[in-house]
N, C-alpha and C positions, 0 to 999 in steps of 0.2 A: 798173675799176669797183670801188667798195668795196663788200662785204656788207654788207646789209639785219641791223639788230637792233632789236630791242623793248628800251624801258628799263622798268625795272617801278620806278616812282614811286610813296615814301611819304608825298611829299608834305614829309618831313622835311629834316635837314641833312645828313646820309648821303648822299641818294641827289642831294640838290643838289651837294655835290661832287664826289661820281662823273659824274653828267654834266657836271662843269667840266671834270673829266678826259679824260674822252671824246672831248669836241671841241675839250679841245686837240691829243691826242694824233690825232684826225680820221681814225683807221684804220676807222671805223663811218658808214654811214650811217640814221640813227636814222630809221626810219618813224614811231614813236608812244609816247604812255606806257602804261603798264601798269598801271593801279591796281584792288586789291581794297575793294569795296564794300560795306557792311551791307545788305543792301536794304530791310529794314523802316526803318532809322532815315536811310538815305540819307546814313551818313560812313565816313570811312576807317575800317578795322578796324583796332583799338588806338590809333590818332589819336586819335579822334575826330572829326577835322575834317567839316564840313561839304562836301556835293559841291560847292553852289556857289562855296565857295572857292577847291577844288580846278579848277574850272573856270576861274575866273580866274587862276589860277598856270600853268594850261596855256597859256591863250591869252596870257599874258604871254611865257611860253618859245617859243612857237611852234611846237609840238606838237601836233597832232593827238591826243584820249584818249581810250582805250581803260575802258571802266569795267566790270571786270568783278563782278558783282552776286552776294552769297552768301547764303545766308539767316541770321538772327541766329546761331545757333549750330549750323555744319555738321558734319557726322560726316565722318570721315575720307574715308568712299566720297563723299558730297555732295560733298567739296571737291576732290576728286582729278578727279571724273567733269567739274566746271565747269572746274577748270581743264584738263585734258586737249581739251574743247570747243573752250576757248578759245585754246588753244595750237597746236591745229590747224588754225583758222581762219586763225592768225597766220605760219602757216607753208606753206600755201595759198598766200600774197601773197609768197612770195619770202625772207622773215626765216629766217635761219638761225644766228644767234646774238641771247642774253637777256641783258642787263646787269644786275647787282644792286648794290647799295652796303655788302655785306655785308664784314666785315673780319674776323673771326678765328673765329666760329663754325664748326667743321669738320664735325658731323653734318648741320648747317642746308646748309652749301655741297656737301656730298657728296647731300646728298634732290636741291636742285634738280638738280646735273648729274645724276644716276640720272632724274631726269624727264625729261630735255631730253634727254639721249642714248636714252631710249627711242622719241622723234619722229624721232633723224636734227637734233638741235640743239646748240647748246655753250653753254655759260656764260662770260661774261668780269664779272670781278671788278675794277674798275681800284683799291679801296682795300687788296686781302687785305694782312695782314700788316703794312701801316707801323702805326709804334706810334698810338694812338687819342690820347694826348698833344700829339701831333705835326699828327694830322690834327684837333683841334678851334683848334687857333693857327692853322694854317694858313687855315681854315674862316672865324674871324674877319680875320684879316691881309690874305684878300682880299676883303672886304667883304660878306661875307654878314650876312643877318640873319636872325635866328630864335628863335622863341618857344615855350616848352615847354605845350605842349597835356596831357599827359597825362603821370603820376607813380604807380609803384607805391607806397604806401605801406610793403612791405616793408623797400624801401631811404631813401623821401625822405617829408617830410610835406606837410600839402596848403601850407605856404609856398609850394615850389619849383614851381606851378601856375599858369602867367602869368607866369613871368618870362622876363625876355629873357637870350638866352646870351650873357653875355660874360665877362670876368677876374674879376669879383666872383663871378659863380656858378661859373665853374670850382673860384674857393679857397675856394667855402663846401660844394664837394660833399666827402660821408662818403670815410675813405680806400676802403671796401668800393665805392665806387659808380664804374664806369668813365665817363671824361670822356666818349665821347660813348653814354653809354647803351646800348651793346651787348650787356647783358645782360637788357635788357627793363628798367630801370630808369628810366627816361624815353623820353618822343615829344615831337617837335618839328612845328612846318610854321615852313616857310623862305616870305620874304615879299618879301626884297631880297636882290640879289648882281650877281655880272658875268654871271648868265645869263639873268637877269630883263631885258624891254626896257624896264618900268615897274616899282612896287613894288608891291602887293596890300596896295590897305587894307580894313581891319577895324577891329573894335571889338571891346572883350576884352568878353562877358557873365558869367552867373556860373560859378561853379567847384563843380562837383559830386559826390557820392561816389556811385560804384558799385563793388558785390561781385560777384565770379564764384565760384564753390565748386571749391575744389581738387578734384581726381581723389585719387576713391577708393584705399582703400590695400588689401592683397591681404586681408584681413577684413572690407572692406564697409564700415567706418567712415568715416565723413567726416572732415577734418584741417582743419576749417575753409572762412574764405573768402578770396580776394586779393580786397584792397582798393584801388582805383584813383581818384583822383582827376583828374577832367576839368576844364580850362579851357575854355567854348565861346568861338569866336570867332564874329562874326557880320560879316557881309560888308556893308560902306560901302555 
């Protein structure tokens, strides 16, 4: 019998190919996805995406989801305490390992295993470490498709907001900017590929600016705002 795991879906191209990986490699039996929720505005946090979109990409995958709901901007204890809830709940049912899509971040992959070994859980990674190069070729080569929702400004302008991922945008990203956004540089939702049973159509609406205010510096001072630009998609 394989072990029970949670995938935690961003809904992006990341976590679409980690679960391509998954089940090919078929050493997991995925109970459900795992996605973090704005709850005032009802889209993925940092996506943007809409839930109902996100519902239809589910039931496309054949996934049962899991939505776990955060309030617009949670404090560290808020977000520890929901997720801690939730991860207990999830592990109640049998799940004893978490899949993430995450690739080279080491502070980011050491927080969640320090969480997930504090339940009695593991963390499996199936992208850590191949080059990000390598995994965005790969990404398109086996048919996936995907669309960038969301663009820090720090690195991209509101151009790169709605466009689709393919060879032209690979060669027109800044050297400073990783191919597939793992520095918080862009978000994606993934719409079509070999995991999808259908495609998830939509309609691009418009493309909007929002600011968050950097964290304070050790004087109190503000260092400004991050500027992010959203694509909404709006669901056919």
């Amino acid at each position: 019998m394989k072990p029970k795991a949670i995938f935690n879906w961003s809904s992006g191209k990341d976590s679409a190919l980690a679960l391509y990986k998954t089940l090919q490699e078929d050493q997991f039996e995925i109970t459900s996805l795992l996605t973090s929720i704005n709850k005032e505005f009802q889209r993925i946090s940092m996506h943007g995406v809409h839930v109902s979109l996100l519902e239809k990409q589910a039931e496309s995958l054949g996934f049962p989801l899991i939505k776990m709901e955060l309030p617009k901007e949670p404090t560290m204890e808020e977000y520890r305490e929901i997720m801690s809830k939730t991860m207990n709940t999830i592990q109640s049912q049998g799940v004893t390992h978490s899949i993430f899509g995450d690739i080279f971040l080491e502070d980011l992959r050491k927080y969640r295993e320090d969480q997930l070994q504090s339940i009695g859980m593991e963390g499996v990674f199936p992208l850590w470490k191949i080059k990000t190069t390598d995994l965005i070729h790969e990404f398109l080569d086996l048919g996936f498709k995907t669309i960038v929702t969301c663009v820090n400004e720090t690195y991209l302008d509101k151009s790169f907001a709605g466009r689709i991922i393919d060879k032209d945008f690979i060669n027109d990203l800044p050297e400073n900017v990783d191919p597939c956004g793992e520095n918080g540089e862009f978000h994606t939702f993934t719409f079509d590929g070999p995991v999808f049973k259908n495609p998830v159509q939509f309609e691009m609406g418009e493309t909007v600016k929002k600011t968050y205010p950097k964290p304070k510096t050790d004087d109190h001072e503000e260092n400004g705002d991050y500027v992010f630009w959203f694509c909404d998609l709006l669901l056919k």
